[in-house]
C-alpha positions in Angstrom: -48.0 -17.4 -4.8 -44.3 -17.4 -3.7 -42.4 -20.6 -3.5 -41.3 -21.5 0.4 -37.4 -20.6 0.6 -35.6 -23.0 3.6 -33.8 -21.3 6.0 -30.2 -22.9 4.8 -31.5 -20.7 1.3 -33.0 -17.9 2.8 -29.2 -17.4 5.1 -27.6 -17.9 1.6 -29.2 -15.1 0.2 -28.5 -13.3 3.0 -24.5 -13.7 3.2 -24.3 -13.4 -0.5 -26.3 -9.7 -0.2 -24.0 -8.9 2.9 -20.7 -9.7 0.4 -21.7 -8.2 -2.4 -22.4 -4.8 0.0 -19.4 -5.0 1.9 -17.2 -5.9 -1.6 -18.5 -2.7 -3.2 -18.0 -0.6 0.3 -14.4 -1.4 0.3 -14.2 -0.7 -3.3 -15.8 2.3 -2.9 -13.7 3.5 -0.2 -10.0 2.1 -2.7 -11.4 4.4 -5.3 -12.1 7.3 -3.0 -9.0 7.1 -1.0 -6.8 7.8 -4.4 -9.5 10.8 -5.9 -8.3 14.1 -7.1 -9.2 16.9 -5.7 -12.1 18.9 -7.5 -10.4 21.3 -10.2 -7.9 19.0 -10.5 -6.4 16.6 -13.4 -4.3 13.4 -12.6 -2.5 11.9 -15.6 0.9 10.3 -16.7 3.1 11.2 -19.4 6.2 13.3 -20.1 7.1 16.8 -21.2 9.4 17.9 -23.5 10.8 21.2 -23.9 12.3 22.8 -26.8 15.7 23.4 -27.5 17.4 27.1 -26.5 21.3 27.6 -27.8 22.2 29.9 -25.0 25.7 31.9 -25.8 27.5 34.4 -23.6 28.6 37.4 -24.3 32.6 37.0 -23.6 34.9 33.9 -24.5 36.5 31.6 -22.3 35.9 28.4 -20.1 33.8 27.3 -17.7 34.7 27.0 -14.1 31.1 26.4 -12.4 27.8 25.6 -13.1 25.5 26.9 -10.9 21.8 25.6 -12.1 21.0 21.5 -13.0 19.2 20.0 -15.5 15.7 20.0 -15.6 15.9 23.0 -13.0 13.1 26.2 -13.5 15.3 29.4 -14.3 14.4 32.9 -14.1 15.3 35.7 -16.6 18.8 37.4 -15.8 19.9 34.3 -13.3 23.2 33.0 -13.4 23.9 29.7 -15.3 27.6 28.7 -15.5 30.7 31.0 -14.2 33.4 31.7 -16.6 37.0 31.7 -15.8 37.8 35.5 -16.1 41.7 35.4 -15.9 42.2 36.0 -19.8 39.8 38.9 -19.1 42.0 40.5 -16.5 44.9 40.2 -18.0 44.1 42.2 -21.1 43.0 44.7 -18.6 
């Protein structure tokens, strides 16, 4: 019924099936090594924000700025420091 196989086939067979299980093993274990956790989304790309004129409320020149591009803000935080001496001498 089957056809005889020689030993120098039949130990083919067998180190080709023993590659091909070990090659997707360690290909298995690259791809799970980089996974995302569950509930998570890995992509590449950029954001862009939109433009915001911000304007103070008093003239004069800046002396300091105290926040860097890019940096997250919160509402009422302080972004540059004015110089204040035209201020004080209208006073």
């Amino acid at each position: 019924m089957f056809p005889k196989i020689s030993k120098q086939r039949y130990v083919l067979l067998i180190v080709v099936v023993a590659t091909l299980v070990i090659g997707y093993r360690i290909y298995e274990y690259a791809v799970s090594r980089d996974a995302v956790p569950d509930g998570l989304i890995q992509t590449n790309g950029r954001i862009e924000g939109d433009a915001v004129t911000v304007a103070s409320k008093v003239a004069g020149r800046i002396v300091g700025i105290e926040v860097r591009e890019g940096q997250t803000i919160k509402a009422g935080q302080l972004l540059v420091r004015l110089d204040d001496a035209q201020l004080r001498a209208r006073v």
